[in-house]
N, C-alpha and C positions, 0 to 999 in steps of 0.2 A: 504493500500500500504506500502512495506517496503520501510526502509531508502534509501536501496541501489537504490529502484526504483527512489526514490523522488527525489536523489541526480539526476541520471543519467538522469532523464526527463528534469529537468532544465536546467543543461549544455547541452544537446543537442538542449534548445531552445535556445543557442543563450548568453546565460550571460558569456561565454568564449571566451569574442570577443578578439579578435588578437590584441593587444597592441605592437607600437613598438619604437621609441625611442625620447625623447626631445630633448633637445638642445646642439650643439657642446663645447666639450670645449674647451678652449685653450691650455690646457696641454696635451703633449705625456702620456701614459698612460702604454707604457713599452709593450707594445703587438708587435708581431712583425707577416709578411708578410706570414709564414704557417699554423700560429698559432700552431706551434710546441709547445712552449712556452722552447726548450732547456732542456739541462737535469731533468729528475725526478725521485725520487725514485720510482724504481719497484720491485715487485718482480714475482716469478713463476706461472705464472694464469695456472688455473685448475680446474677442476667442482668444487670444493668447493670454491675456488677463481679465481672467472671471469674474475675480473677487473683486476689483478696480483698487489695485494695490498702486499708492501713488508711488513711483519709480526713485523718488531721492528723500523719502518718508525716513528717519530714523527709528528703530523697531530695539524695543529695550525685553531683554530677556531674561526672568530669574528662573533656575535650576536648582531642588534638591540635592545639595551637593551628600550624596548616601552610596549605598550599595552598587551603583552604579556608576559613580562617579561625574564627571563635565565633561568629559572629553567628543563624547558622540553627541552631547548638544554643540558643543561648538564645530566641530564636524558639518551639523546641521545649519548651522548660523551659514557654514562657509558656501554650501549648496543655496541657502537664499541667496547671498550677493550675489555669487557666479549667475545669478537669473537679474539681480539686482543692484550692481556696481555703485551705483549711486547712494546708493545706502549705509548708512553706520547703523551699527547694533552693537549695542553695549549689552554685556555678558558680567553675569554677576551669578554664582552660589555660595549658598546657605544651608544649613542647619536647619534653621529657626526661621522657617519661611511666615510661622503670625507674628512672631516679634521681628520680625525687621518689616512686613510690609501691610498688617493693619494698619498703622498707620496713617500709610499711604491710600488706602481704600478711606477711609474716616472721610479726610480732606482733597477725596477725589483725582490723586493724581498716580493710580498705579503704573504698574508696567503694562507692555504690552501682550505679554505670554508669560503664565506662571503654572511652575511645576509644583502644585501643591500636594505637594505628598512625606511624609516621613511623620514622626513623632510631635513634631509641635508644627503640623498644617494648619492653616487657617480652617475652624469649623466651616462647614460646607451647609448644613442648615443657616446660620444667620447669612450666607453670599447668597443661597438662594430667595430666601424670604423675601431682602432686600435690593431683590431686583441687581444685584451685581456682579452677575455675572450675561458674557452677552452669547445669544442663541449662535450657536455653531449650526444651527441647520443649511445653510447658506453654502459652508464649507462642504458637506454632504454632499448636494446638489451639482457643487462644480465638477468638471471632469479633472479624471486622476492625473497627474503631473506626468509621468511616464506608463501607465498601462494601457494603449489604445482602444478608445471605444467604451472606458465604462467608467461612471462618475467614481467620487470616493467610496459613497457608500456599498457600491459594488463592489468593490476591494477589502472589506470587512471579514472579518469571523461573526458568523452569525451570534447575534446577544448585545455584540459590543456597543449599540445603537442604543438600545437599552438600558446597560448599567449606565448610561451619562445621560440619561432623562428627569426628567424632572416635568410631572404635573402637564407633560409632551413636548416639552422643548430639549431640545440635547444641549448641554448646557458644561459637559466634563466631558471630554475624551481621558478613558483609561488607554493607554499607547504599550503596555508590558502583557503579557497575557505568563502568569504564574501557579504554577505545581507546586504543591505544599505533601510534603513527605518527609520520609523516615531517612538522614541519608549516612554514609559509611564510606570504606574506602576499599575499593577495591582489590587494591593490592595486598592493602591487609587482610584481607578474610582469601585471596589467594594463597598467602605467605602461610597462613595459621593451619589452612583448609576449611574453614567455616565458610557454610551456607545461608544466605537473608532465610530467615523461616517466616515462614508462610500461615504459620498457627500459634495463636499465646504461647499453647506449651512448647513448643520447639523454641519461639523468645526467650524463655524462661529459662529453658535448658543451656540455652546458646550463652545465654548472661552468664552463669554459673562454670559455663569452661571458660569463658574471655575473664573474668574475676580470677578465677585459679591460674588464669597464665599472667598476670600482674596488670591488667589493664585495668581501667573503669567499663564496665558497658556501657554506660551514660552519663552523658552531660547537658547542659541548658543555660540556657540565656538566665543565671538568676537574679539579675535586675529588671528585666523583661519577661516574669515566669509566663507571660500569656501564651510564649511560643508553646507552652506544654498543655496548653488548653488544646490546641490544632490536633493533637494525635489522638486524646482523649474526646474531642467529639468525635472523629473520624471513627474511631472505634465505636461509639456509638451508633452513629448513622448506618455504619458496614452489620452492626448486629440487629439495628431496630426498622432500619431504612431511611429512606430523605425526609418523612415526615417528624422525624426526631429534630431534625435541621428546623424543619421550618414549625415548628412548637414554639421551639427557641427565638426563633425570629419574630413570631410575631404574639411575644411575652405572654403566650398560655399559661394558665398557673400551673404550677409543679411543673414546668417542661421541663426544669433541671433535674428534674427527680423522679423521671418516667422510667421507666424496667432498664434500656437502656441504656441510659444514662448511667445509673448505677453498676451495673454489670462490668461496663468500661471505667468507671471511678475506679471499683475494687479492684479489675486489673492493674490498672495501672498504680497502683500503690504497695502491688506488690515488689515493683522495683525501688520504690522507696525504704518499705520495713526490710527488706533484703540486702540493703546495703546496694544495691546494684550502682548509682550514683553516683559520679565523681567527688571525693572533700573538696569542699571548696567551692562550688558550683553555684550556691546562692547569692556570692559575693561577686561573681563575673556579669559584665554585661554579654551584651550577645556576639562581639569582635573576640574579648578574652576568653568566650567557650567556647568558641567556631575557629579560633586558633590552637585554643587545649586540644582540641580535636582535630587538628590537624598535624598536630605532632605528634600525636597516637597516643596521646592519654588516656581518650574517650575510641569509645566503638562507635555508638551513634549518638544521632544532634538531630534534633526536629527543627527544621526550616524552611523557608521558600526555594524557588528556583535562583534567586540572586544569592544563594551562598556562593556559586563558583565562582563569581565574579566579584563579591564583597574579599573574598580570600584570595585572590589570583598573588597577591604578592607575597604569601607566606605559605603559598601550597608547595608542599615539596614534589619535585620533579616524581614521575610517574605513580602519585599517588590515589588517579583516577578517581575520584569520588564519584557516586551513585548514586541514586535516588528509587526509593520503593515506595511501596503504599503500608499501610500501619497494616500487622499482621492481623488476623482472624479469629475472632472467639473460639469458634466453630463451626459444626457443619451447619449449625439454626441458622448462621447470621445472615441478612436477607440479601446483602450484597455480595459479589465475590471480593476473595482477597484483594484481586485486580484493580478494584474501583477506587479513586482517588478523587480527592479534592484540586481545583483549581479555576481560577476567575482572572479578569482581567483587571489591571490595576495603575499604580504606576500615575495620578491624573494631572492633565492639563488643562488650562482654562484661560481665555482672552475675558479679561475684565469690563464690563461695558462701559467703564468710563474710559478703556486705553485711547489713548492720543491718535494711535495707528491700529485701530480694529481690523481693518483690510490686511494691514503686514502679517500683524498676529494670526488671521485667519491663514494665510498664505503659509507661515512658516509651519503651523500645524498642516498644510497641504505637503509639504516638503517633506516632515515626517513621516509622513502616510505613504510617498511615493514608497516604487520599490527598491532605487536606489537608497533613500533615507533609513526604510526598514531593514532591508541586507547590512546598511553599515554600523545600523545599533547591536544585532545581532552580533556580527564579527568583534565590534567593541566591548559588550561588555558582556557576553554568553547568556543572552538570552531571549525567549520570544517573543516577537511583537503580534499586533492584532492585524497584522496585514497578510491575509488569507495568500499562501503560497513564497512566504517572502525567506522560506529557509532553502529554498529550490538551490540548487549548486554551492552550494556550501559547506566547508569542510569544517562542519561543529567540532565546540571540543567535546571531551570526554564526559563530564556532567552532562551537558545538555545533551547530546547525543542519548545519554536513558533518561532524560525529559520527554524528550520525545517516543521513544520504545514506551516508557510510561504512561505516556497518554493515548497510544495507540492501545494500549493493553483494555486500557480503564474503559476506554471508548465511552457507549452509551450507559456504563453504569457511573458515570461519573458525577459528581454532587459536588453541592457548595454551600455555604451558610451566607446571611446578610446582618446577621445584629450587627458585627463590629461596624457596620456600613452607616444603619439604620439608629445605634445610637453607639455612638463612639465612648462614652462616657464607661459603659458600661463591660466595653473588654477593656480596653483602655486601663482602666484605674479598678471597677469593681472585681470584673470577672482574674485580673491581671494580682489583683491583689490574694484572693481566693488563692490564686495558683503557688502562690508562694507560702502562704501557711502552708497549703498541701503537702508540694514539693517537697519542701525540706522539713517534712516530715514531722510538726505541729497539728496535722489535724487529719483527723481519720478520711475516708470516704465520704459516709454522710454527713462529715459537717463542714466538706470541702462544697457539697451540694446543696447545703444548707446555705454557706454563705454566699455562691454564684445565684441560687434562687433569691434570696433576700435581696442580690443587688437587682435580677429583674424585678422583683416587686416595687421596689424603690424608685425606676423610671418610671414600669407601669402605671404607678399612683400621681407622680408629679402631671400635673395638668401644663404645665409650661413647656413641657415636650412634646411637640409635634409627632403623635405616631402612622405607624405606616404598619400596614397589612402583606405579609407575602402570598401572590395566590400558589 
């Protein structure tokens, strides 16, 4: 099967589920009531120029400076002059993309394209509310940069229209399309002879020879324990199916506390009272465990598809890391082992007051091409939402069983939306839960005791905007 199949089978089952927004802020956010967003620079749209990108327009761009790095946005940048010579674009990342540019939305003068994404993103409920964010439907519509004959939206994974909706305007492009799994190294479990198992007890059994030969089985982000929420629902959903997911999403009472849920709690804390664990693990963020783990302290690390490329500079040479799906209860559980979570991510957004809306639309067009998507890919190992854009290309080694993995999952593939839907609550409630858990202060049920109590606790606030998954 080609990529372009692989890609397209999965998002069509479902791992592009509709995410929509957290929690309110308390700041005006400079958007206003048409989302006109007030004067912008334009210029003459024309087949060659769609969008009516004015030709000597300065175009200001902030980037995520995270697991991905800047390189393949200014890459990007360099793709818009070459169409656009007359142009300056100033290039800035960050960290702290709400503290450095609420701001600038407040008093109306943001940038032109912003990568909102990482740990301290601007909430995405108070830009929507407030009207500030501007409709990218426009960009949809125009034809694609380089693929003959078919607009943007035709160049898509099917869903990705979707998850950057809002109330029918598209309003965020997610541009990453990410695998969420169990990953390892493959040289090491070559070197050892150990097999990824396929079922709890072979995990369990596995654990218990990797401990005896002087390794840790596991480690985690434990400054960021949410990353250990991802395996534990996944176990969930693979033993109760997607409607377990979507409980959760749309704050059913007791969804954290359905058969399920529980089942997957108490597995997984048998790695806990077992010692399974690396010392130390609670005190790391998620760089110092994904690098423990890379020097063979740790067997496996639960994360996204942006580890290979968060690590590129401290992976040792042919240390091949891997990527699987969280093993199997049993033969009950409804999904196969195979099936796997992933959604598209990563988001971008033209602010509607930007100065140059048309550039901003434009350089999102650039991204989208398939020269833009082949060279995000090549830069920082991994995939984008543009349907076919892994075609001749010599991945590396992780994303290479990204892809095997998502071909595997196909249509039994799943995804969750609370963190989407209210950010508050994996963020800080369900993140915090995770950490008593983990390091081994709180049993099972009162690991789900405290993840339930923080859904009840949005549920109840009336100042949060909730959303329904169908």
């Amino acid at each position: 099967m080609k990529r372009r199949d692989i890609l397209r089978r999965t998002a069509a089952a479902g791992l592009l589920a509709v995410p929509a927004t957290g929690l309110l802020t308390g700041c005006a956010l400079g958007g206003d009531d048409d989302n006109s967003g007030g004067e912008s620079l334009e210029g003459t749209k024309s087949e060659q120029n769609p969008l009516g990108v004015k030709e000597d327009a300065p175009l200001e761009v902030v980037i995520f400076n995270g697991g991905f790095g800047e390189e393949y946005a200014k890459a990007h940048q360099a793709m818009y002059t070459e169409k656009y010579p007359k142009a300056t674009i100033k290039h800035s990342a960050t960290q702290e993309i709400n503290k450095t540019l609420q701001p600038r939305f407040v008093d109306g003068s943001p940038p032109d394209v912003v990568n909102n994404s990482g740990g301290g993103q601007i909430d995405f409920n108070g830009l929507v509310s407030q009207n500030a964010l501007a409709d990218l439907g426009e960009l949809l519509d125009a034809p694609s940069l380089d693929i003959p004959g078919k607009k943007v939206r035709d160049t898509l994974l099917p869903g990705v229209v979707d998850v950057g909706s809002y109330d029918g305007k598209f309003l965020v492009l997610s541009y990453a399309y990410t695998a969420y799994g169990i990953w390892y190294s493959t040289k090491l479990f070559a070197d050892r002879g150990w097999q990824y198992p396929k079922t709890w007890d072979d995990h369990i059994a596995l654990c218990k020879q990797i401990k005896a030969a002087g390794i840790a089985p596991w480690t985690y982000a434990g400054k960021h324990p949410r990353y250990m929420s991802w395996p534990v629902i996944s176990t969930a959903v693979k033993f109760g199916g997607p409607d377990v997911a979507k409980a959760i999403d749309n704050l059913e009472p007791n969804a954290w506390k359905s058969e399920a849920m529980k089942a997957a709690a108490d597995a997984w804390y048998q790695i806990v009272k077992d010692g399974f664990i690396m010392p130390g693990s609670p005190g790391l963020d998620h760089v110092q465990s994904q690098t423990e783990w890379c020097r063979g302290k740790a067997a496996f690390i639960s994360c996204g598809s942006w580890l290979e490329s968060e690590q590129a500079k401290v992976t040792p040479a042919g240390f091949n890391m891997s990527v699987a799906p969280t093993p199997s209860l049993g033969s009950s559980d409804k999904l196969p082992f195979e099936a796997m979570r992933g959604t598209a991510g990563e988001p971008f957004m033209v602010p509607a007051k930007a100065k140059n809306r048309a550039g901003g639309l434009e350089y999102l067009r650039t991204m989208l091409s398939m020269k833009g998507a082949q060279d995000f890919t090549r830069k920082v190992s991994s995939l984008t939402v543009v349907a076919g854009s892994t075609e001749g290309i010599d991945l590396p080694f992780g994303l290479n069983t990204v892809v095997k993995a998502l071909d595997a999952s196909g249509s039994n593939g799943f995804n969750w939306v609370y963190n989407n839907f209210y950010r508050k609550l994996e963020r800080e409630l369900v993140d915090a839960a995770c950490g008593e858990f983990f390091s081994g202060r709180t049993t099972p049920a009162e690991f789900l005791d405290q993840c339930q109590k923080g859904a009840d606790q949005i549920a109840g606030d009336s100042s949060i905007k909730k959303y329904k998954r169908q």
